[in-house]
C-alpha positions in Angstrom: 6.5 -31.7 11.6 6.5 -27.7 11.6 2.1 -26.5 11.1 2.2 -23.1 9.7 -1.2 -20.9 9.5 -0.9 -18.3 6.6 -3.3 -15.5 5.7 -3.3 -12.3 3.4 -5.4 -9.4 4.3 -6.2 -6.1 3.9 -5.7 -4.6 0.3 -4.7 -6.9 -2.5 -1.3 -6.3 -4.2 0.6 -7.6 -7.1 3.3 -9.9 -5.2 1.3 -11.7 -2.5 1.8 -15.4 -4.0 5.5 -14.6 -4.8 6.2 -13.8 -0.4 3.7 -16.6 0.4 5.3 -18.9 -2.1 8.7 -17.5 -0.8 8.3 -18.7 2.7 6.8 -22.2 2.4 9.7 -23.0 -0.6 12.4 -22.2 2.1 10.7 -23.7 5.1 9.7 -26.9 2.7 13.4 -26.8 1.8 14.5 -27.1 5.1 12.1 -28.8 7.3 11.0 -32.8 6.4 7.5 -32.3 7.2 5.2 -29.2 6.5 1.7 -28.6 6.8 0.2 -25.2 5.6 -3.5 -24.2 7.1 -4.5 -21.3 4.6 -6.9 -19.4 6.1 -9.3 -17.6 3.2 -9.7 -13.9 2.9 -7.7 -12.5 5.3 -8.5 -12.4 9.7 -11.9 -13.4 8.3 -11.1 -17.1 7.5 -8.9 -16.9 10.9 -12.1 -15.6 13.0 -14.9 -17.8 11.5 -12.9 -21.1 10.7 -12.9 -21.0 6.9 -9.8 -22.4 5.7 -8.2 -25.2 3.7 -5.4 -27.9 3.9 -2.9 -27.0 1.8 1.0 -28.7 0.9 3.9 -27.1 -0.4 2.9 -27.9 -4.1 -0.1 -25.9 -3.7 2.6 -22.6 -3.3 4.3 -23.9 -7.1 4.0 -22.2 -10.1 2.1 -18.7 -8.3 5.6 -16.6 -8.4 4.1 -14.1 -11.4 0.9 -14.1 -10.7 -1.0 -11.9 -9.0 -3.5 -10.9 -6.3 -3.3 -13.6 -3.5 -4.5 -18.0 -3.7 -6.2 -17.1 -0.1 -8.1 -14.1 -1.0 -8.2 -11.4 1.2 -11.0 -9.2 2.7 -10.6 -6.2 5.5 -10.9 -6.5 8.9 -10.8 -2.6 10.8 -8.2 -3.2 13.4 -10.6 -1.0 15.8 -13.4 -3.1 15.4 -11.4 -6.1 16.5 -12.4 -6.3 19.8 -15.9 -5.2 19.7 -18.3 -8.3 19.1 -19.4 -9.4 15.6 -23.3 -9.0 14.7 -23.7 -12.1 16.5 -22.3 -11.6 19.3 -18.5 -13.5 18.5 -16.0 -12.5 20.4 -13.2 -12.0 17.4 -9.9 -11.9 19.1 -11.1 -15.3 21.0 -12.6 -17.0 18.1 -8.7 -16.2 16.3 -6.8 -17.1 19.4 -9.3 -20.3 19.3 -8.5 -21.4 15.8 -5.2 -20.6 15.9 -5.3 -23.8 18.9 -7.6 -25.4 17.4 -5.3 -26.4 14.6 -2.2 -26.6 16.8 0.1 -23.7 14.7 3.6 -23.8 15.3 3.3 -20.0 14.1 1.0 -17.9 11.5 2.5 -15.7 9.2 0.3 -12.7 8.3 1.0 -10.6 5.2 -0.6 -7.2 4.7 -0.5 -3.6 5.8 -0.7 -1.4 8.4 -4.0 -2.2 9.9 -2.8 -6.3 10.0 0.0 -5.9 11.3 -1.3 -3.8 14.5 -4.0 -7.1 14.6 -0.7 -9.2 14.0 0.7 -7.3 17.5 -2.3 -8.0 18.8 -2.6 -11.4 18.4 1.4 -11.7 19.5 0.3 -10.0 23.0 -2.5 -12.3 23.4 -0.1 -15.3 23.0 0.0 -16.6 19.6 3.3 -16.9 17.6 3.0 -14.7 14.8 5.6 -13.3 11.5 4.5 -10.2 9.9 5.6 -9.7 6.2 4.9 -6.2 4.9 2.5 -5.5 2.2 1.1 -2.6 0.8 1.6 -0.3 -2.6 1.5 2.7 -0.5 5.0 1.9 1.3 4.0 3.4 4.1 5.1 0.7 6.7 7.1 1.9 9.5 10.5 0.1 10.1 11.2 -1.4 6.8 12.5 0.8 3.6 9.8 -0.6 1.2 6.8 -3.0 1.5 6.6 -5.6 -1.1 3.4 -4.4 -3.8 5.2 -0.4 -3.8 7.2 -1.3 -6.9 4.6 -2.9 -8.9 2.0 0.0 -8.6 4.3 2.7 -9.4 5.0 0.6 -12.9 1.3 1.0 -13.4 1.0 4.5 -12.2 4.0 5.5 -14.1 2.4 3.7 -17.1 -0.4 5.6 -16.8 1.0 9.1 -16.8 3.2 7.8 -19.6 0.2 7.2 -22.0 -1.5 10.0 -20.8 1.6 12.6 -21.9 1.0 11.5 -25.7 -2.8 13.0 -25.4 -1.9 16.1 -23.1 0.5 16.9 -25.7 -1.7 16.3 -28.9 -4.1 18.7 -27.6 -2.5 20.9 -24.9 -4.2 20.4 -22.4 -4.0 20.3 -18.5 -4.2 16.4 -17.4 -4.7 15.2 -13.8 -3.9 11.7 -13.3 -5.2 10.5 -9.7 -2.9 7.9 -7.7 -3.7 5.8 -4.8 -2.6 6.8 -1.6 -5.3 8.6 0.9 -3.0 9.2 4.0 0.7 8.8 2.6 2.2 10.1 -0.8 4.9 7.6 -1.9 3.5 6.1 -4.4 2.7 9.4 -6.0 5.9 10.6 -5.2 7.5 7.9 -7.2 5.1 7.9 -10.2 5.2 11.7 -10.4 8.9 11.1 -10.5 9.0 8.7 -12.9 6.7 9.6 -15.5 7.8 13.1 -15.6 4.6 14.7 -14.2 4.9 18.9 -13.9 3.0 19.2 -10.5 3.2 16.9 -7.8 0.9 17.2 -4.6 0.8 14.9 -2.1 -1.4 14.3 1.2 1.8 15.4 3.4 2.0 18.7 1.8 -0.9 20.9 1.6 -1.2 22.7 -2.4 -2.4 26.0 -3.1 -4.3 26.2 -5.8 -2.8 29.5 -7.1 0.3 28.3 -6.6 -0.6 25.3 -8.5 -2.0 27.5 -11.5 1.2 29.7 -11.2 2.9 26.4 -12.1 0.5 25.8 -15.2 0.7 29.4 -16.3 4.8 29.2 -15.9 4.9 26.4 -18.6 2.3 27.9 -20.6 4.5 31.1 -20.9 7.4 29.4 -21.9 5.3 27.4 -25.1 4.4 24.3 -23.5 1.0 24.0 -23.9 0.2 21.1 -21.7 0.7 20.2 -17.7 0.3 17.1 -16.3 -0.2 16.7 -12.8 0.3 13.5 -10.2 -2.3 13.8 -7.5 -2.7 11.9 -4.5 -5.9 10.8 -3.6 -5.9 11.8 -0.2 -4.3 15.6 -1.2 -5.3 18.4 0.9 -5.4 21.9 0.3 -3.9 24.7 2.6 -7.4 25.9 3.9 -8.8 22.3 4.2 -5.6 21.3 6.1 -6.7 23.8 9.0 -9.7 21.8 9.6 -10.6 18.9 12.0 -10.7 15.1 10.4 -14.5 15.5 11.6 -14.7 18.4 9.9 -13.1 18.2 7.0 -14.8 14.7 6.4 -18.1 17.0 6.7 -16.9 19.2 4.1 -16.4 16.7 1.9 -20.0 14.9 2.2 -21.0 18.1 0.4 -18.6 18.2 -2.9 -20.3 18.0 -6.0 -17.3 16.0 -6.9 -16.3 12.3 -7.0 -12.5 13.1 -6.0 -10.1 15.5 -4.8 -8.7 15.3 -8.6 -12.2 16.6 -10.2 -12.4 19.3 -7.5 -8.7 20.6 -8.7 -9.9 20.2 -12.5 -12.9 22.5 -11.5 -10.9 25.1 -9.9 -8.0 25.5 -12.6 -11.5 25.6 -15.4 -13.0 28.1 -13.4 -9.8 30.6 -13.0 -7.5 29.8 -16.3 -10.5 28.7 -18.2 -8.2 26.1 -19.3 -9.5 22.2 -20.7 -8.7 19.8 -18.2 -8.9 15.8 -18.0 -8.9 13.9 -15.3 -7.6 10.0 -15.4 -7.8 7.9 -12.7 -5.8 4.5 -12.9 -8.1 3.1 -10.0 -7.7 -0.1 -8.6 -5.2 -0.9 -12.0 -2.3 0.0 -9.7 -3.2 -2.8 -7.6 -3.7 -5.8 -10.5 -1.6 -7.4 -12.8 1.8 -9.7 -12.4 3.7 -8.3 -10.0 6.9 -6.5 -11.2 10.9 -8.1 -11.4 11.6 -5.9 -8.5 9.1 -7.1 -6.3 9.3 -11.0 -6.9 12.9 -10.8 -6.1 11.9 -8.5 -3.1 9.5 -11.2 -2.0 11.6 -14.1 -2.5 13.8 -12.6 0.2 11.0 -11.6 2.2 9.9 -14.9 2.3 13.3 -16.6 3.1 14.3 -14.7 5.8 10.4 -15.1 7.5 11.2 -18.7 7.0 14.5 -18.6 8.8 12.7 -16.0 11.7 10.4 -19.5 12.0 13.0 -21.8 12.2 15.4 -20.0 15.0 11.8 -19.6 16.7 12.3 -15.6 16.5 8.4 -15.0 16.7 6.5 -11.2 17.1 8.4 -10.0 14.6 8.1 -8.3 10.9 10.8 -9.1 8.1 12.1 -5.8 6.9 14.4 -4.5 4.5 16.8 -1.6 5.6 19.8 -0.8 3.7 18.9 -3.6 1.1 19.4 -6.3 4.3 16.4 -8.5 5.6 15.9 -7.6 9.2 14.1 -8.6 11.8 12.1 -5.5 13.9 10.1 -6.5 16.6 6.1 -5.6 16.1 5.6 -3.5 19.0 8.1 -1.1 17.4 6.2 -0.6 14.4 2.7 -1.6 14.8 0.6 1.5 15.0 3.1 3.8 13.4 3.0 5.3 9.7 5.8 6.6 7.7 5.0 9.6 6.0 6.8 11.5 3.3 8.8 14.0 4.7 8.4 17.4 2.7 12.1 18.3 3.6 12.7 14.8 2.0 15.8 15.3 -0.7 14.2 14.1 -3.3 11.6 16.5 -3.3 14.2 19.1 -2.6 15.9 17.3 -6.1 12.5 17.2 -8.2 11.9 21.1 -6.9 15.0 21.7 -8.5 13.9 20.8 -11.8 11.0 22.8 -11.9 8.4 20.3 -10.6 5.8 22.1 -8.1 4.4 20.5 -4.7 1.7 23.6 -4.7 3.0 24.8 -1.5 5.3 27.8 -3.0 
């Protein structure tokens, strides 16, 4: 009998049943015997002890839909080994748990912050997978994270129904994406849905150059800009400052988002109209897109054949378009960021698209 533990944490995405149904279907396939402990919402179910039984049919019929059967909560990685309110020792209550119900192996999906707990749990002992989830593909050692595909469909979407408007009334629309500390997902969605002005967190704008941008169009007829802003976009002056700092700064804005603080500026200088959308936690929801349940299927596979050859610590990654195996302590820790030499914003510069840095 193989006894797998399985929890989802962190942010929710689209395709977290389809690599969860993945990985049992295979190991189910191949093993005579397989008993699934789901632990609910996330390292919290694993700490405290709330889980259920669950069997292989339990994992049917949960390839399109989305979210995640376990729930999933967040856990700070930093907090881990500080003591709960009660005094609960959290790595040892896991490590007990994981004992307790005599795991063969626990296979953790979710994003950066799990998968250093993931590593953490693999140096105290435990036998643990890591399957990478997160819409802001900003894993380290794999070339996308399952969830990235889906939310640049809704992103995309969104700027797609916002052009219609901008261009009804010609106006400046600013259409906010998720992504505080990377900008892939903006990158993409910028891309995709043909957004003028693109600025991510990885490249500080200025805001005259970002004017100079609208102005540019304006000159040449077109009478609306739409722009693709990451939530965690900085500006040149801002990007001087200290994280304390800066976090200080913004304690004091008058607005709800970097996106509303951009609207405000362009108002108050072009005295131009401007909207601001903001897709929200809509990038996260939904069925999860083709692209992604046949990423996750994969996924799911290849972390049931990692369990079966006994080839624990390790996260199931995709490079070149090939599931790989990369050990955890090579990745855990480590974000990938967009690089502003990348060539495809060298590509989309080409076209006319401005970053706000020149």
């Amino acid at each position: 009998m193989l006894k797998i533990g399985m929890l989802t944490s962190g942010g929710d995405c689209q395709a977290l049943n389809a690599a969860m149904r993945g990985v049992v279907k295979s190991l189910a396939h191949k093993v005579d015997k397989l008993e699934i402990i789901g632990f609910i919402d996330g390292y919290k179910g694993l700490i405290y002890g709330n889980y259920k039984k669950m069997t292989p049919e339990d994992f049917s019929g949960i390839l399109t839909r989305g979210g995640t059967i376990l729930g999933s909560s967040r856990q700070p990685f930093k907090l881990m080994r500080e003591p709960d309110e009660n005094g609960l020792d959290k790595v040892e209550a896991m490590k007990a748990n994981y004992r307790k119900h005599k795991l063969d192996v626990l296979v953790v999906l979710g994003g950066n912050g799990s998968q250093k707990t993931a590593n953490l749990l693999r140096e105290e002992g435990l036998n643990v997978i890591h399957l990478p989830k997160t819409i802001d593909n900003d894993i380290y050692g794999t070339d996308v994270t399952f969830g990235f595909q889906s939310a640049i469909d809704v992103a995309t979407q969104a700027i797609d129904c916002i052009h219609t408007t901008a261009a009804s009334h010609n106006r400046v629309f600013i259409v906010e994406v998720m992504g505080h500390k990377v900008g892939w997902l903006t990158l993409y969605a910028g891309c995709a849905g043909g957004a003028d002005v693109i600025l991510l967190p990885e490249i500080p704008y200025d805001i005259n150059c970002v004017i100079e941008a609208i102005n540019k169009r304006s000159k040449k007829g077109r009478g609306f800009t739409i722009l693709a802003v990451a939530e965690g976009a900085v500006s040149k002056n801002d990007a001087l400052l200290t994280k304390k700092e800066y976090k200080k700064k913004k304690k004091n804005w008058s607005y709800p988002s970097i996106a509303y603080k951009i609207a405000d500026e362009i108002e108050q200088t072009c005295g131009l109209e401007v909207r601001v959308t903001v897709p929200g936690h809509t990038q996260r929801g939904g069925s999860p897109a083709p692209y992604d349940r046949v990423l996750c299927t994969r996924l799911g596979a290849e972390g049931a054949r990692a369990i079966l050859d006994k080839d624990f610590g390790c996260m199931i990654a995709v490079i070149n378009g090939e599931m790989k195996r990369v050990p955890l302590e090579e990745t855990a820790g480590r974000l990938k960021m967009v690089d502003p030499d990348d060539s495809m914003i060298e590509e989309l510069k080409t076209l006319g698209v401005s970053f706000g840095d020149n």
